[in-house]
C-alpha positions in Angstrom: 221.5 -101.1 126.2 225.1 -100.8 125.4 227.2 -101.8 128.6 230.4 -99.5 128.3 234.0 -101.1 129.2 233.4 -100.4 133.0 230.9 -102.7 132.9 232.7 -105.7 131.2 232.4 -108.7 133.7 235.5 -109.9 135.7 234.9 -113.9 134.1 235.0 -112.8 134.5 236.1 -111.9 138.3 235.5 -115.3 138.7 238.1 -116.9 136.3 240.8 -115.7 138.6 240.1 -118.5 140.9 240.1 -121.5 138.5 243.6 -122.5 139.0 242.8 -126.4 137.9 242.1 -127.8 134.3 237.9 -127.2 134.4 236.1 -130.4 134.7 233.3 -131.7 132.1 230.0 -131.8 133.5 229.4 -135.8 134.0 227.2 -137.2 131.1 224.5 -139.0 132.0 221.1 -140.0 130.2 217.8 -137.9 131.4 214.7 -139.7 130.9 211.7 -137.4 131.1 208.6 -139.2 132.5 205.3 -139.2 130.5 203.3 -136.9 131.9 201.4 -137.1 135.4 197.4 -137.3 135.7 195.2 -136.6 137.8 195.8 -135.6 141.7 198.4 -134.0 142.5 200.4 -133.1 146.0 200.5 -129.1 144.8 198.2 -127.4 142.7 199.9 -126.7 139.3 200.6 -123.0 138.8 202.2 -121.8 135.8 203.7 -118.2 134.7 204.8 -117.0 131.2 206.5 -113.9 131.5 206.8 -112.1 127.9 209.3 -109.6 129.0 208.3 -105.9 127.8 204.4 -106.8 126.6 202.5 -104.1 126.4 198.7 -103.8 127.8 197.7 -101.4 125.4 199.5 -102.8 122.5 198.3 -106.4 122.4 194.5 -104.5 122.3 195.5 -103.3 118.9 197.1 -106.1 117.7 194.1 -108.0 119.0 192.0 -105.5 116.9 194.0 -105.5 113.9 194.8 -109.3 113.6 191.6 -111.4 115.7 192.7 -114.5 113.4 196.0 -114.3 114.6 195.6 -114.1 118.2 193.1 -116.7 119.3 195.2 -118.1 122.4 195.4 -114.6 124.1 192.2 -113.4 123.1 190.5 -116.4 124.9 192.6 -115.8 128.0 191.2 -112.5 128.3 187.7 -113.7 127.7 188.5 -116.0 130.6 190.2 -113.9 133.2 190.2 -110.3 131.5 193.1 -107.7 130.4 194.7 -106.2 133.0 197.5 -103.6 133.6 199.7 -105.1 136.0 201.9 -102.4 138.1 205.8 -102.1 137.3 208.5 -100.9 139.5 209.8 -97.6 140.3 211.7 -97.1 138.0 210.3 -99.2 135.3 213.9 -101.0 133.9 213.9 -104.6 134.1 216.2 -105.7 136.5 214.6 -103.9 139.1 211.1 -105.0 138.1 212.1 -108.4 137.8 213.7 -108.7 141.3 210.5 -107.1 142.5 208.7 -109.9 141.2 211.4 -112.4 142.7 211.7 -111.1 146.2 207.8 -109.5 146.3 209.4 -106.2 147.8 210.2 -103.4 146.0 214.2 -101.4 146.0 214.3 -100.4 149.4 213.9 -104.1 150.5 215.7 -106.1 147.3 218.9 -103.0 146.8 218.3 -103.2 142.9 217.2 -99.6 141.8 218.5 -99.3 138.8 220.6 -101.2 135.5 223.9 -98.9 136.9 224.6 -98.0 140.2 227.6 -96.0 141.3 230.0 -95.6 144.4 229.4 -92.9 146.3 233.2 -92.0 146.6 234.3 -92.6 143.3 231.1 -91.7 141.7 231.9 -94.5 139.1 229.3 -96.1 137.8 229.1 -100.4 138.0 226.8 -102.9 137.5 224.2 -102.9 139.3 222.8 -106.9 139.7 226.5 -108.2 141.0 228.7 -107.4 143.8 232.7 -107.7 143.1 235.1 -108.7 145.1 238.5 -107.6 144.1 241.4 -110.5 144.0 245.2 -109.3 143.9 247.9 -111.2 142.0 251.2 -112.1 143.2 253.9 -110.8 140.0 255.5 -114.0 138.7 258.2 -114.4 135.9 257.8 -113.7 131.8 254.8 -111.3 132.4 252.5 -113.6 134.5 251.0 -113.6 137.7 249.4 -116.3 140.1 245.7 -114.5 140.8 244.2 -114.5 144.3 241.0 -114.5 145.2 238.4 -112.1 143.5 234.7 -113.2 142.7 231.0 -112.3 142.7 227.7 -112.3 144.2 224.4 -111.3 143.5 223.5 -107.8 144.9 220.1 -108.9 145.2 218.9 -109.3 148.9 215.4 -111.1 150.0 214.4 -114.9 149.7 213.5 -115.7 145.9 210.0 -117.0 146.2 210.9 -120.3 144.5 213.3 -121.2 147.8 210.2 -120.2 149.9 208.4 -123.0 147.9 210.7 -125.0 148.3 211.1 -124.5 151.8 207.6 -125.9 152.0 208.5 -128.8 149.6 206.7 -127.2 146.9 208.7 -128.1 143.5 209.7 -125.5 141.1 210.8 -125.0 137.4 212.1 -122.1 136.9 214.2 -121.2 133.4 215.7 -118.0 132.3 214.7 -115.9 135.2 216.3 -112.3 134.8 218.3 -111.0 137.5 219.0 -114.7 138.6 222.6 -114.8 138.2 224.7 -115.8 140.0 222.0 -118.9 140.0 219.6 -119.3 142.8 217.9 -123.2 143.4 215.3 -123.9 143.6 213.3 -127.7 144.7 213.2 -128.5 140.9 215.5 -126.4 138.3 216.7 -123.1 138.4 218.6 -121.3 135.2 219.7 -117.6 134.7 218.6 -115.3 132.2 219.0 -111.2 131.3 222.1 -109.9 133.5 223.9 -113.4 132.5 227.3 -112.7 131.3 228.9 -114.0 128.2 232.6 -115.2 128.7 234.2 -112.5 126.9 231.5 -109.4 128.6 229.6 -108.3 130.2 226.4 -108.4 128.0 228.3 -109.8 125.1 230.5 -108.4 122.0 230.3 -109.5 119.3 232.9 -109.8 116.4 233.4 -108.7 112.8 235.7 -109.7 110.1 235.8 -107.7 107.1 237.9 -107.1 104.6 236.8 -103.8 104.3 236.7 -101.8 107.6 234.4 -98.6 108.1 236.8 -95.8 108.7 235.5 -95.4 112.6 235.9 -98.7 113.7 238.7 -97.8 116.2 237.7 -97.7 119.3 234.3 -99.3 118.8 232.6 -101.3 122.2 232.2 -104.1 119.6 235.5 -106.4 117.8 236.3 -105.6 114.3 238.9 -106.7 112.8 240.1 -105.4 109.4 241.4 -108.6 107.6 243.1 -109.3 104.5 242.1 -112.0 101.3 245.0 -113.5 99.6 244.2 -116.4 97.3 240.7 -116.8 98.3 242.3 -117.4 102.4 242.0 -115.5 105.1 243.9 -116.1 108.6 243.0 -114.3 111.9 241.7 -115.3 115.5 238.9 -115.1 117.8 239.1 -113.0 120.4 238.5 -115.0 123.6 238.6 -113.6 127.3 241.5 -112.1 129.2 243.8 -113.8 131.0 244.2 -113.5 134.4 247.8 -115.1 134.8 249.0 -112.6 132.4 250.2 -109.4 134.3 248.8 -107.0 131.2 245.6 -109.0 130.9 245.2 -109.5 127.3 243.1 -111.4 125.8 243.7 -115.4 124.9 242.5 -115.8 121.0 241.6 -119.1 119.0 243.3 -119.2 115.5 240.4 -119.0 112.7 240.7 -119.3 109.0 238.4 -118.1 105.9 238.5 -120.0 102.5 236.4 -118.2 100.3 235.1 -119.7 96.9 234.0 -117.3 94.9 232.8 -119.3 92.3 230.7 -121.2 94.6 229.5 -118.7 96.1 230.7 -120.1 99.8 233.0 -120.0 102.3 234.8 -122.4 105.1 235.2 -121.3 108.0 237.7 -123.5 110.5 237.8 -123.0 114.2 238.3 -125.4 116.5 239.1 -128.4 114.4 235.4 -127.7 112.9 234.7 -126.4 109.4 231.7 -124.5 108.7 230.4 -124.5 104.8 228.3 -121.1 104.6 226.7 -119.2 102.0 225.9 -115.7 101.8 223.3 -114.9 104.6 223.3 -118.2 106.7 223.7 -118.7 110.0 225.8 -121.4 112.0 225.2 -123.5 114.7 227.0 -122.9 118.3 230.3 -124.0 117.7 232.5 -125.4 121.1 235.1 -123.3 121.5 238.1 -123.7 124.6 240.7 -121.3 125.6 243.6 -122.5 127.8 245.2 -119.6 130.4 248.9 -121.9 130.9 249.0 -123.6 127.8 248.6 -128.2 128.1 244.6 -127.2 128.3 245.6 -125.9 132.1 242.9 -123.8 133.4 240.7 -124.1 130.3 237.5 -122.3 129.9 234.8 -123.4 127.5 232.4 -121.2 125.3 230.0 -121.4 122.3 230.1 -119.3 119.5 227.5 -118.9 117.0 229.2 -117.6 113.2 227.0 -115.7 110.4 228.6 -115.0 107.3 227.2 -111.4 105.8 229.3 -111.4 102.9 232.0 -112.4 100.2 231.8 -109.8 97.4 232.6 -107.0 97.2 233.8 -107.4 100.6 234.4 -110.6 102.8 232.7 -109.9 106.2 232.1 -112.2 108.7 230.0 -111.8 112.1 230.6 -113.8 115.8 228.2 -114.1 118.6 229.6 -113.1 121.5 231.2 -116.2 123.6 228.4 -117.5 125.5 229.1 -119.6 128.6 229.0 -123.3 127.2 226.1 -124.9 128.7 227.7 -128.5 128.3 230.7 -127.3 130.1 229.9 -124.1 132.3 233.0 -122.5 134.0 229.8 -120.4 136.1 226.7 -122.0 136.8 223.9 -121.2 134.3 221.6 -123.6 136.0 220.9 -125.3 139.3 221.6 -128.0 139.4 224.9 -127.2 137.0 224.4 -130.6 135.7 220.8 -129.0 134.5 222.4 -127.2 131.7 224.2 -130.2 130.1 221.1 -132.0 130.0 218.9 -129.6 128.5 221.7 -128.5 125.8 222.1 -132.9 124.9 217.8 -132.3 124.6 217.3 -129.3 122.9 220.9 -128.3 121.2 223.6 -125.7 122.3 221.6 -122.5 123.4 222.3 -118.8 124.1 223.2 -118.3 127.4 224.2 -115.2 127.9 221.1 -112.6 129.8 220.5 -110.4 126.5 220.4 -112.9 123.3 218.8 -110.9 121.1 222.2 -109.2 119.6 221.0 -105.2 120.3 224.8 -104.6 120.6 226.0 -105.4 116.7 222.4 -104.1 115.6 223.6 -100.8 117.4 226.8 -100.3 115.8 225.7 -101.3 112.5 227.5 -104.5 112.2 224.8 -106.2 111.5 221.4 -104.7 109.4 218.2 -104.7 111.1 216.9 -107.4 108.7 220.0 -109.8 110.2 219.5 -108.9 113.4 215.6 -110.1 113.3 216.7 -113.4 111.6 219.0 -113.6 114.9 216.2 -113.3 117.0 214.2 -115.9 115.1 216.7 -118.0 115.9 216.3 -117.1 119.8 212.5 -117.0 119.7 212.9 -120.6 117.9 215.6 -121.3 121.1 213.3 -120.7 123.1 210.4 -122.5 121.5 212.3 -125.8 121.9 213.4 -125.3 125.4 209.6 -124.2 126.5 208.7 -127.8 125.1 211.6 -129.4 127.4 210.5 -127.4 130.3 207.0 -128.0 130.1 207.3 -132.2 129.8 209.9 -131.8 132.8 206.8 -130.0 134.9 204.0 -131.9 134.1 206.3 -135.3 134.6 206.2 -134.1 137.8 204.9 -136.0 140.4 204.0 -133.8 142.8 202.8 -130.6 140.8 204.2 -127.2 141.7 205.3 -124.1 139.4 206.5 -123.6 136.3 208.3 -119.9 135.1 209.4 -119.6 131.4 210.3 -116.2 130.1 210.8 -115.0 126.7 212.9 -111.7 126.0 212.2 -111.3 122.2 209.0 -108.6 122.6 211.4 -106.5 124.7 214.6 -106.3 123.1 213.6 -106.4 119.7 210.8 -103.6 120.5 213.8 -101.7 121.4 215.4 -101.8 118.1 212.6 -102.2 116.0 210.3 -99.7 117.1 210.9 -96.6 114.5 209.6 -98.5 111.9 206.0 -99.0 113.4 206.7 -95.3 114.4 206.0 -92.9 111.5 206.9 -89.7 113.8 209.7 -91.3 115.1 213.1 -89.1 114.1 215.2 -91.9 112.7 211.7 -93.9 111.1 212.7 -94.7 107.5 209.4 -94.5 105.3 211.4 -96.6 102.7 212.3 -99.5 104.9 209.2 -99.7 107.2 206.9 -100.2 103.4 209.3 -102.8 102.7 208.1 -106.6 102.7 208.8 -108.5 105.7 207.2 -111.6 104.9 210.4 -113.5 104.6 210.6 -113.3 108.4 207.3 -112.8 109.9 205.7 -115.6 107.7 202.9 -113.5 106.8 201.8 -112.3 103.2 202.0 -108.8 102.8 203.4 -107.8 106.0 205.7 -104.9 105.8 208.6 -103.6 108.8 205.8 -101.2 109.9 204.2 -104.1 110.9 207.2 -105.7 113.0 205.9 -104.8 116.6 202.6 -106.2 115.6 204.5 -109.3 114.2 206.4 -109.7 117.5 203.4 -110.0 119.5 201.9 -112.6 116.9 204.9 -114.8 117.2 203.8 -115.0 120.9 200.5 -116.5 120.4 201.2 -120.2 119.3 203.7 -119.9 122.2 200.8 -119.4 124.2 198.7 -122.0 122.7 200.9 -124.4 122.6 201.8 -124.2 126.2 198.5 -124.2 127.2 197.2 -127.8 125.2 199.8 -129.6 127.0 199.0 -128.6 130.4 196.2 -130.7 132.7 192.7 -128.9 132.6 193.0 -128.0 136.2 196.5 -125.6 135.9 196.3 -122.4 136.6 198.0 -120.5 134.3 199.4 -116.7 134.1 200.7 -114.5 131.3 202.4 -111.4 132.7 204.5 -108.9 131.1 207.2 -106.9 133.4 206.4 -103.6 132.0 205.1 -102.3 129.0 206.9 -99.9 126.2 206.3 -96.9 124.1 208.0 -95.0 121.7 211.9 -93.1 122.5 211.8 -90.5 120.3 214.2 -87.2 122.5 216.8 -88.2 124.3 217.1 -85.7 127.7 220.6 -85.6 128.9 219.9 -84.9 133.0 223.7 -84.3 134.0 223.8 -81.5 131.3 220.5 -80.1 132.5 221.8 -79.7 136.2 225.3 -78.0 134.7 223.3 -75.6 133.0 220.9 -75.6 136.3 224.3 -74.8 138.2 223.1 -78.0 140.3 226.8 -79.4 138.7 229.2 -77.3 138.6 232.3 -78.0 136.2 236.0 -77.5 137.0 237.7 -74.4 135.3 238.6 -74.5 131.9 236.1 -77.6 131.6 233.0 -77.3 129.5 229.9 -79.9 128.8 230.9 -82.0 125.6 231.5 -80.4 122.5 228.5 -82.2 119.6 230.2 -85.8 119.0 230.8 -84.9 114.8 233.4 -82.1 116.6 237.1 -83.0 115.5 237.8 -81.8 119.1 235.3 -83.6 120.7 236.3 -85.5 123.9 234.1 -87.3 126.6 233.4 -85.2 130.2 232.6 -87.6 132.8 231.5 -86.9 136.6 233.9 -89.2 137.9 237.3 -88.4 136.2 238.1 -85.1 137.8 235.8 -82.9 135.7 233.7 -82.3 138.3 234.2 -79.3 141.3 232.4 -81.4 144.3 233.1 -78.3 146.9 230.2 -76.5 144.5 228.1 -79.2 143.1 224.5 -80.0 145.0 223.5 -82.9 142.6 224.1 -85.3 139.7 222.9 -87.9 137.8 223.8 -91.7 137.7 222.0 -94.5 136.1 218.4 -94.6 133.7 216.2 -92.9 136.2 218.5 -91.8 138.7 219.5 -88.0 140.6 221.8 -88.1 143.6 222.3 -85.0 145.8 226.0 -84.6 146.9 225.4 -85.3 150.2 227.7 -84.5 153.5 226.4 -87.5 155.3 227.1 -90.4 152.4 229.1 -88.6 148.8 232.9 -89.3 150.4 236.2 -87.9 149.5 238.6 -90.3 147.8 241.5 -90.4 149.5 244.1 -91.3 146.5 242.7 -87.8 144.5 244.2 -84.6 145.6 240.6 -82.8 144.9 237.5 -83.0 148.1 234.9 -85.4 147.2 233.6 -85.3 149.6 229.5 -84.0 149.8 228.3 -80.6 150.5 224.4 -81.7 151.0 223.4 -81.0 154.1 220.6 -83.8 155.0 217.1 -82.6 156.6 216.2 -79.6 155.8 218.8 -77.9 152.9 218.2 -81.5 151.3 214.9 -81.6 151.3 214.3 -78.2 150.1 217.0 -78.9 147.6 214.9 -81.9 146.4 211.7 -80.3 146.0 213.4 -77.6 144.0 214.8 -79.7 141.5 211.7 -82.3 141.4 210.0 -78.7 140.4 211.8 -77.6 138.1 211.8 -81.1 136.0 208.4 -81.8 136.5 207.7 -78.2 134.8 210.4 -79.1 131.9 208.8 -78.6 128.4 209.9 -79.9 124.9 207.6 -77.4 122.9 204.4 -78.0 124.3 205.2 -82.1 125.6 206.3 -82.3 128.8 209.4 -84.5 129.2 209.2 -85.6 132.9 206.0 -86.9 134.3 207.1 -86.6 138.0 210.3 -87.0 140.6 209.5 -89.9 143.5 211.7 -89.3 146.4 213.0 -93.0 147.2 212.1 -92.1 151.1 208.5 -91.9 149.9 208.1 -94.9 147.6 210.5 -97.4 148.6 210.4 -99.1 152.4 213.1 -101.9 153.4 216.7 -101.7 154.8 218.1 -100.7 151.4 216.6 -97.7 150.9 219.4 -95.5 151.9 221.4 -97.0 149.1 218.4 -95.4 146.3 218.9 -92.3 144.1 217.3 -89.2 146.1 215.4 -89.0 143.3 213.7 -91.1 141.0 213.1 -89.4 137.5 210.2 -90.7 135.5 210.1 -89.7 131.9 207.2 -89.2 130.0 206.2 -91.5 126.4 209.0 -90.6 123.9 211.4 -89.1 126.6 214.3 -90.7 128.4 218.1 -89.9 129.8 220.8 -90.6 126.9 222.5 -93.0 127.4 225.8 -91.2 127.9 223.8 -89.2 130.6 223.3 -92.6 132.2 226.7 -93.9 133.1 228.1 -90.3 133.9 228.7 -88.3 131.2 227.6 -84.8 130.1 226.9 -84.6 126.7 226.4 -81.1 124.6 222.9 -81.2 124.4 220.0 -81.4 126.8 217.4 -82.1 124.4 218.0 -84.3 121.2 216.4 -86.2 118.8 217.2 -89.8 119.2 219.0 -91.2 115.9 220.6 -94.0 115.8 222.9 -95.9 117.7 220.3 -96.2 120.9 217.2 -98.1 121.6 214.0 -96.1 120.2 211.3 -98.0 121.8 211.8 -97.9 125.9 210.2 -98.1 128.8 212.7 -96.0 131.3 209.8 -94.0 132.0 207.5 -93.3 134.7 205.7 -96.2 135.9 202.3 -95.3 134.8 202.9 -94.9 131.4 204.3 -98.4 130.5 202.1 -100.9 133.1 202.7 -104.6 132.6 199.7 -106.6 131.8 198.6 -109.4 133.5 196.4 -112.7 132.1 194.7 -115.4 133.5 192.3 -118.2 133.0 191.1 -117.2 136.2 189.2 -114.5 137.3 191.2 -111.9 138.5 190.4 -109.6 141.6 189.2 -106.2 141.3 191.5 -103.3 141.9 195.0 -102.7 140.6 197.9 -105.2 141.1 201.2 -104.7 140.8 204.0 -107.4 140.5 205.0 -107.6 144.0 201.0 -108.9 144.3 201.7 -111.4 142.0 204.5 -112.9 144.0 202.4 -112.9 147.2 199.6 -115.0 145.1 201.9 -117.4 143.6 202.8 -118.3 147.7 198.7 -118.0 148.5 198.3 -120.8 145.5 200.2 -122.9 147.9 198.7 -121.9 151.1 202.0 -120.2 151.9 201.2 -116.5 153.9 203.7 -114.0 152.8 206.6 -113.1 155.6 207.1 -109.9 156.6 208.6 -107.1 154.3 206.6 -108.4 151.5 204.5 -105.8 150.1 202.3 -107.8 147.8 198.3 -108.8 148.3 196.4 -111.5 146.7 195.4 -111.2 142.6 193.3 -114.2 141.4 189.8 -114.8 142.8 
């Protein structure tokens, strides 16, 4: 998903409190142990999580391909293929923190990707809670910050600090929704919702000597350059600056020397030159910025370069900053001396939550050919890190648990799925019959064949994990949801202005079509809105709020009423069902777009349900809300077909239609399980009975 500029992360909020020169994480030599045998204190318990997999999918695939997918086809001959139950709603961070916590929203507070302040109506991350800092003015345009951070917005125990709270060791690495990091007796390191220095989710950056004309304005960096004599001079665009009282951003000079004849270019950052061709990735490159000049208050990053072109035009591509694992300014790990010692092992790695780069993919910065060489490189990553992780575990003395997830089935599936999608709106029959062999390693394999591919890739990973664990692990593949196709995009906040559920201001109408000349962005929470009339709107994925007297509030530095009309009880209730109706009997032609409406009071239980959407919207296959529909906006259209710009595989659906799947080489119990039962099981392996607000039951025989 593209995280808009609301979103970016205060680095973060948190650099505002770094007033002293950051301090290298301590080198020091880890020596991994050979591997233990035989008894052990803890039974050895190991999960794979393959973000995104889909149940039904990996049947084909295993029907298509059987020589290509021995590892997973003899775990289901062992323990079976089972769907394994997502989260309400079905986006990851919420599914994820069921699986971390074993409760579902009302007990963990994480409902959604964006949630949004009931006075405001703004929409904000959902993961993190912010706490503003102020600044005290100082001379020459600076300030001295105060205060200001973050915390995860996650409530309930992670189930690793419950193991460890009964000295059960634990090795857990890139858990989503785990940052800020939570420790664990073993390691702990973050994964998706991790920022990158500069962003929230990561921007990348484009040189090019040869700007498209809508660059302006774009969430990504380009930067129109100019050649002269075969050099090019610019910068990097680092993070803001929290001592400067406008809070621009601190930048690294960079120069380009391009060789025509050689076909080449040097690139020099840093004090580091880079010799690239044509179509060749860099490694991570260190990268510092210092906020007072003298390397005062520095922060350190990694940047990864890619150089696209040099004729006819020069263009140049940048990772996003990613926190530098050898010298974090945030924890990515716990112990923070955990991420130095893998990157000395394994090399520099992505840290930031979403590596795959879906945000240059999505504004065509990069082609979709580049942006699945990037996430080879990731997959590879990842690879490498599995095989440090795994000789860390079974070094261990005492046994435990081992978690390692992999992102690349998701967030490529995302991008990628039009091409294995021949009535998808924006398929290209062209490109998905063109050879892909180059990156999927396989003769004849075309980009029709790249979802297939994906889960191929994931076999070996499978295999190879397994061969170097003892006989006696047990050992689970789990997905946390599964996908399907995204082909119309529903815009709710437009359907409940022409519903008269939201009612606009005078003079304001729903957004003109984006190719307008006059078009111009309508947003619920920048005075468009009339909240005296309006009964309900729409925030977030999955997500329908009524405008309710008892928690909507009026803001107080606005000279309109906020504040919520809604009575609750009865009018609210009535209201609900009304709405939950009326899209539930929503039809596209003859395919229905919303599968069903959960009230949160019916499927969520904890002390955080008051916080939920009223209702929970779930989308049928090849239906979601835009994404302009998500963070607040109301867009021309309530029913589009999805082209471009967007993810066109998804899984912000109903629950039902994209089920995890769940593998073992153990027999599994019969019934259905869901992911909160898989939480509870992990404990059970450890003879560890789930505390109370857990809503989770035993899975493996």
């Amino acid at each position: 998903m593209r995280i808009p500029r609301w979103a970016v992360y205060p680095a973060l909020a948190v650099l505002a409190v770094f007033l002293i020169p950051a301090i290298p994480a301590r080198k020091r030599t880890v020596t991994i142990e050979a591997p233990v045998t035989g008894a052990t204190k803890f039974p050895r318990v190991v999960v794979l999580g393959i973000d995104g997999m889909d149940p039904d999918v990996l049947r084909e695939v295993i029907a298509q391909h059987p020589e290509r997918m021995t590892n997973f086809r003899r775990l289901i001959d062992e323990g079976g293929l089972h769907e394994l139950g997502t989260s309400t709603p079905p986006q990851s961070p919420v599914a994820w923190s069921n699986f971390i916590t074993g409760m579902n929203p009302g007990g963990h507070g994480i409902y959604d990707f964006i949630h949004r302040d009931p006075m405001t109506r703004e929409p904000f991350v959902a993961t993190t809670k912010l706490t503003a800092g102020s600044a005290i003015p100082f001379v020459m345009g600076y300030q001295f910050p105060i205060g200001g951070g973050s915390e995860s917005n996650r409530t309930g125990k992670p189930f690793w600090q419950i193991l460890a709270d009964h000295g059960v060791p634990a090795y857990v690495w890139r858990m989503p929704a785990n940052f800020p990091v939570e420790p664990a007796k073993g390691l702990s390191f973050s994964g998706m919702m991790t920022p990158a220095i500069d962003s929230a989710y990561g921007q990348c950056t484009l040189w090019t000597t040869d700007p498209p004309a809508d660059s302006l304005g774009r969430e990504s960096k380009i930067i129109a350059v100019r050649e002269y004599n075969g050099r090019i001079d610019s910068a990097l665009p680092g993070p803001a600056n929290p001592f400067k009282q406008d809070g621009s951003k601190e930048t690294l000079p960079l120069s380009i020397f391009v060789d025509h004849e050689a076909g080449a270019a040097t690139v020099e950052i840093a004090g580091r030159a880079l010799v690239l061709t044509p179509g060749q990735w860099s490694d991570f490159v260190r990268v510092s910025f210092s906020f007072l000049g003298g390397g005062v208050t520095k922060v350190s990053g990694t940047v990864r370069f890619h150089l696209r072109s040099i004729t006819p035009a020069v263009e140049l591509y940048a990772s996003a900053i990613n926190i530098d694992p050898l010298d974090p300014i945030e924890p990515v790990s716990a112990p923070k001396s955990a991420s130095a010692e893998v990157a000395r092992a394994i090399g520099i790695y992505y840290t930031q939550g979403m590596p795959e780069d879906v945000n240059a993919l999505k504004e065509r910065i990069i082609t979709d050919e580049e942006f699945m060489q990037q996430s080879d490189l990731v997959h590879d990553e990842g690879v490498r890190m599995l095989a440090n992780a795994t000789a860390r575990f079974t070094a261990e003395k005492d046994g435990g648990f081992l978690f390692f997830y992999f992102s690349g089935v998701d967030l490529c599936g995302h991008m990628m799925w039009r091409h294995a999608d021949p009535e998808h709106p924006a398929h290209d029959t062209a490109f998905a019959a063109a050879d892909s062999s180059s990156w999927s390693g396989r003769p004849a394999s075309t980009w029709r064949d790249v979802i297939a591919d994906l889960y191929m890739r994931m076999d070996p990973v499978v295999g190879e994990l397994r061969a170097k664990l003892p006989a006696d692990t047990t050992f689970v593949v789990m997905s946390d949801h599964g996908f399907a196709s995204y082909r119309r995009k529903f815009s709710l906040n437009t359907w409940l202005v022409e519903r008269g559920y939201l009612v606009l201001k005078p003079g304001v109408t729903k957004e003109l079509p984006a190719e307008s000349p006059e078009f111009k962005p309508v947003h619920i929470y920048t005075g468009d809105v009339d909240w005296t009339k309006t009964v309900a709107y729409g925030m977030g994925f999955n997500g329908l709020y009524l405008n309710r007297s008892d928690r909507e509030r009026d803001d107080p530095e606005t000279p309109d009423n906020e504040a919520g009309i809604v009575q609750p009880g009865r009018e609210a209730d009535a209201l609900l069902a009304r709405i939950a109706g009326e899209l539930e009997a929503l039809r596209d032609g003859d395919l229905r777009v919303v599968v069903r409406c959960d009230r949160a009071s019916t499927v969520y239980n904890g002390s955080r349900t008051a916080e939920a959407p009223d209702l929970i919207v779930g989308y049928d296959v090849n239906f979601g809300n835009s994404e302009e529909s998500s963070i607040g906006r109301i867009p021309n259209a309530v029913l589009s077909d999805n082209l471009g710009g967007t993810f066109n595989g998804s899984h912000l659906m109903a629950p039902d239609v994209v089920p995890g799947l769940l593998l073992s080489n153990r027999k599994v119990r019969s019934g259905s399980h869901s992911l909160e039962d898989l939480t509870v099981e992990i404990l059970k392996q450890y003879g560890i009975a789930p505390a109370p607000g857990l809503n989770g039951k035993p899975v493996l025989e």
